[in-house]
C-alpha positions in Angstrom: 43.2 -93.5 74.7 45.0 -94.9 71.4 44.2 -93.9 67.7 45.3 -95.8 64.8 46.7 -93.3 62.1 48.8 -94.2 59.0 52.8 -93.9 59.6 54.5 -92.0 56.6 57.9 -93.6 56.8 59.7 -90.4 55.0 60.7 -87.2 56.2 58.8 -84.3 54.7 60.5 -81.4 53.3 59.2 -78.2 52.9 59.6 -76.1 50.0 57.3 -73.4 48.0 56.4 -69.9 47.4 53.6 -68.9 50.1 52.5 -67.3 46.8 52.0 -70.1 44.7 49.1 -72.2 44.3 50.5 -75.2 44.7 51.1 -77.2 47.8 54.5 -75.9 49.9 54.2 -79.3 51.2 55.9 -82.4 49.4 56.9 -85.2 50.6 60.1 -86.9 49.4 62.9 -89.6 49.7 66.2 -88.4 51.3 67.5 -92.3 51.3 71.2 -90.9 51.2 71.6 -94.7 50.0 70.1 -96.0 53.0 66.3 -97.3 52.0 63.6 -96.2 54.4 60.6 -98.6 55.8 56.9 -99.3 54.1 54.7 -97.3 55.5 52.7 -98.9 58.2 49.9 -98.4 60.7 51.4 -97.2 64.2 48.3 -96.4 67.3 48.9 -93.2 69.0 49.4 -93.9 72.5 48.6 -90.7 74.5 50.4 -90.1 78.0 48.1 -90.1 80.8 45.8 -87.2 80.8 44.8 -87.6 76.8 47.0 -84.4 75.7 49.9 -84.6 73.2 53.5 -83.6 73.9 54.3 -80.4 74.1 55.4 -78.5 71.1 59.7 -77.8 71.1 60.5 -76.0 73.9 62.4 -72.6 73.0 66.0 -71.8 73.5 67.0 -70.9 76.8 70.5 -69.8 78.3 72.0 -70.2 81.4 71.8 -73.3 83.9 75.8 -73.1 85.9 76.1 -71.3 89.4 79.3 -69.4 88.0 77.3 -68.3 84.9 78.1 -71.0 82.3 74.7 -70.8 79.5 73.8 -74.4 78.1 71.4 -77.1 78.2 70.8 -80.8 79.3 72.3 -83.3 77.0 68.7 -84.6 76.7 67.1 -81.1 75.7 70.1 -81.0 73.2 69.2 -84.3 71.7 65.4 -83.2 71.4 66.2 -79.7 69.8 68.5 -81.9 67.0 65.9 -84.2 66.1 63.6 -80.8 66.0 65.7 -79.3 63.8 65.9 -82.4 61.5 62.3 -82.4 61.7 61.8 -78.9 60.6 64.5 -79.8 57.7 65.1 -76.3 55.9 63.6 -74.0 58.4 60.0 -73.6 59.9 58.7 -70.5 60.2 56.7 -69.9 64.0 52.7 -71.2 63.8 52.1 -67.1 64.4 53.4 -66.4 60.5 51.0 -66.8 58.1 53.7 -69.0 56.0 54.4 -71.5 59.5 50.5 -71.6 59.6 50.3 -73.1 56.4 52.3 -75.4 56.6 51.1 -76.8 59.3 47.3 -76.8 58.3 48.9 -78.4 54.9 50.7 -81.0 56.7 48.1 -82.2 59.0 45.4 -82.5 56.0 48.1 -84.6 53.8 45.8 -87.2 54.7 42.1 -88.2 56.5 43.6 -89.0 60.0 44.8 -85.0 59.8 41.7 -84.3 62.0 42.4 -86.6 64.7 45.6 -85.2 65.4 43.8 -81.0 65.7 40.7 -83.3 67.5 43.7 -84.7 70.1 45.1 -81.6 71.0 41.6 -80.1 71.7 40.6 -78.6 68.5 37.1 -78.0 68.6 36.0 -76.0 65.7 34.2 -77.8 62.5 35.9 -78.5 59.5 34.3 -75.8 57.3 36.3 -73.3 60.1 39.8 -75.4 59.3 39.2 -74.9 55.9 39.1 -71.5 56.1 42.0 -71.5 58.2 43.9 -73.9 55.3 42.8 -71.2 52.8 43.8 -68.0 54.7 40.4 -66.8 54.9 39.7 -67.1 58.3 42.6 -66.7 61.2 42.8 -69.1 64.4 42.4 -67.6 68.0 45.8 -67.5 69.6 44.9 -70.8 71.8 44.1 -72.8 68.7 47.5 -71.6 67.1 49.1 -73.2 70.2 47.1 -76.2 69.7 47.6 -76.7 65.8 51.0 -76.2 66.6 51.0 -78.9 69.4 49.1 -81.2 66.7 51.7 -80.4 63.9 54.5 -81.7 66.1 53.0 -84.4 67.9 51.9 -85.8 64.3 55.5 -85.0 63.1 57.6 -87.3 65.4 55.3 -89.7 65.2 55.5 -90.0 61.4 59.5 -89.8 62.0 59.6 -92.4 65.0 60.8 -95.3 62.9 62.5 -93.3 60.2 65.1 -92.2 62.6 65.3 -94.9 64.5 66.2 -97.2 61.5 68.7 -94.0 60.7 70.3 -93.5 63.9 70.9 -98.0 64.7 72.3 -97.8 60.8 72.4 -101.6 61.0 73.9 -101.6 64.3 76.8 -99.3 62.7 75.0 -96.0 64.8 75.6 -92.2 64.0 78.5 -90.5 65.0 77.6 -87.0 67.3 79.7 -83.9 68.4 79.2 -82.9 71.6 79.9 -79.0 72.6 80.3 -78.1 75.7 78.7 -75.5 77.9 79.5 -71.6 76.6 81.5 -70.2 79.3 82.2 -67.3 77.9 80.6 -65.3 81.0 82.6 -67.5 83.9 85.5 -65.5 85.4 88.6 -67.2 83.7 89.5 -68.9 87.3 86.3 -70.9 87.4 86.0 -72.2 83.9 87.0 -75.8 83.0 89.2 -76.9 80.2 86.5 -78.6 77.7 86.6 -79.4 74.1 84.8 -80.2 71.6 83.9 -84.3 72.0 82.9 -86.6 69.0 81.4 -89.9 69.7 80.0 -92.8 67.8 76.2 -94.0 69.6 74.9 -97.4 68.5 72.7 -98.3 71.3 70.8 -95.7 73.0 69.2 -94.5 70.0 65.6 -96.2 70.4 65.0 -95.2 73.7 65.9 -91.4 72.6 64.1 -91.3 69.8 61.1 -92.7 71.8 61.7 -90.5 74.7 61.7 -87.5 72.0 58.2 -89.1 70.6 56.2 -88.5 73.8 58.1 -85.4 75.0 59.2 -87.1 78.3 62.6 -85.3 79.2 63.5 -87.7 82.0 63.9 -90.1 79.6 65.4 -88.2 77.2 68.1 -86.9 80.1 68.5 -90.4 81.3 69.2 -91.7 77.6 71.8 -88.8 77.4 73.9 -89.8 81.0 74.0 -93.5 79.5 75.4 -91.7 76.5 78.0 -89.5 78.2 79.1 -92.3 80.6 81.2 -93.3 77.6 83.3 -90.1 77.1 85.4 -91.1 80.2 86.2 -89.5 83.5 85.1 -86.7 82.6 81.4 -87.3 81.5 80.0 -85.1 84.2 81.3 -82.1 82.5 79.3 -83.0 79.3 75.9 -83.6 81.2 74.7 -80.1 80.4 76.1 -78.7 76.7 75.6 -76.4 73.9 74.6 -77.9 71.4 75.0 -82.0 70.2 75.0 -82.1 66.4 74.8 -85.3 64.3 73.0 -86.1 60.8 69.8 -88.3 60.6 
């Protein structure tokens, strides 16, 4: 199943007083010097099944037989672009303000609908206005779904903004890699492991992709290419705290 809906090429940033009358939705220009694509017309393709990726998973702890707490380089990766994505902080889809935002977001434009219709929203649009204006509240399945919508419609309206980003004209984006929290290992069995910084030039379209349609394979696969490069020791860095790096 594929649907044609319009690609904003800029990242949105939220702002606002949950108060105000005025949108808490803008969208704007963070060029940083760098200029961003035109907008154009990218088709939704759905993974098999017709259901949109999953919403960001939440933080978990806690992967090492001895007790280190981290996560996959490729989960890492994902939760960064996430968190670039949410820009100054979203609230959860349960708060009334996270709700808003999300409604606001996916009715910045016609196609809004398509993205609730994909992830199964079946209610008419006199019932989503009501939810946009607070008047009426969504069942707890269709705040999981609006959610899913939100985020699915997100990346994709990101996909070639970060990818154009990340590449830099082939100059790429330098990361910091932390390893794995090992603060509950018995000092015999923890490994000597620092801090690791890294310059990426040509991995980033397939993790960006792979961060698109929510495959994690892909994303995990993506991040062992990636960590290959840090040396004889890259098998210590395929699970990690945290990877940070600007986009």
């Amino acid at each position: 199943m594929t649907v044609k809906i319009p690609q904003r090429a800029l990242p949105a940033v939220f702002y606002g007083d949950p108060k105000s009358s005025r949108d808490m939705l803008f969208i704007c220009h963070e060029d940083n010097g760098r200029k961003a694509e035109e907008p154009t017309m990218a088709p939704v393709k759905l993974p098999a099944g017709g259901t949109l990726p999953p919403p960001p998973a939440q933080p978990g702890e806690g992967f090492g037989r001895y007790g280190a707490a981290g996560i996959s380089g490729g989960a890492a990766l994902a939760r960064r672009l996430d968190e670039r994505a949410a820009n100054r902080g979203l609230p959860p889809v349960s708060d009334p303000q996270g709700l808003s935002i999300r409604l606001r977001y996916l009715a910045w434009d016609e196609q809004g609908l398509a993205w609730l219709r994909l992830a199964q929203v079946t209610v008419t649009e006199r019932t989503i206005a009501r939810w946009r204006t607070a008047r009426q509240r969504p069942l707890p399945a269709n705040l999981k779904k609006i959610d899913q919508a939100f985020w699915a419609c997100r990346r994709h309206n990101l996909v070639g903004y970060y990818k154009q980003r990340l590449w830099d004209e082939g100059r790429g984006t330098r990361i910091e890699i932390y390893p794995v929290d090992q603060q509950h290992v018995a000092p015999n069995r923890r490994r000597d492991l620092n801090i690791r910084t890294i310059n990426v030039r040509t991995d980033w379209r397939r993790v960006v992709d792979a961060w698109n349609s929510g495959d994690q394979q892909a994303l995990d696969d993506a991040w062992n290419s990636i960590a290959d490069s840090l040396g004889s020791d890259h098998g210590a860095y395929r699970h990690v705290s945290h990877i940070g790096f600007g986009v």
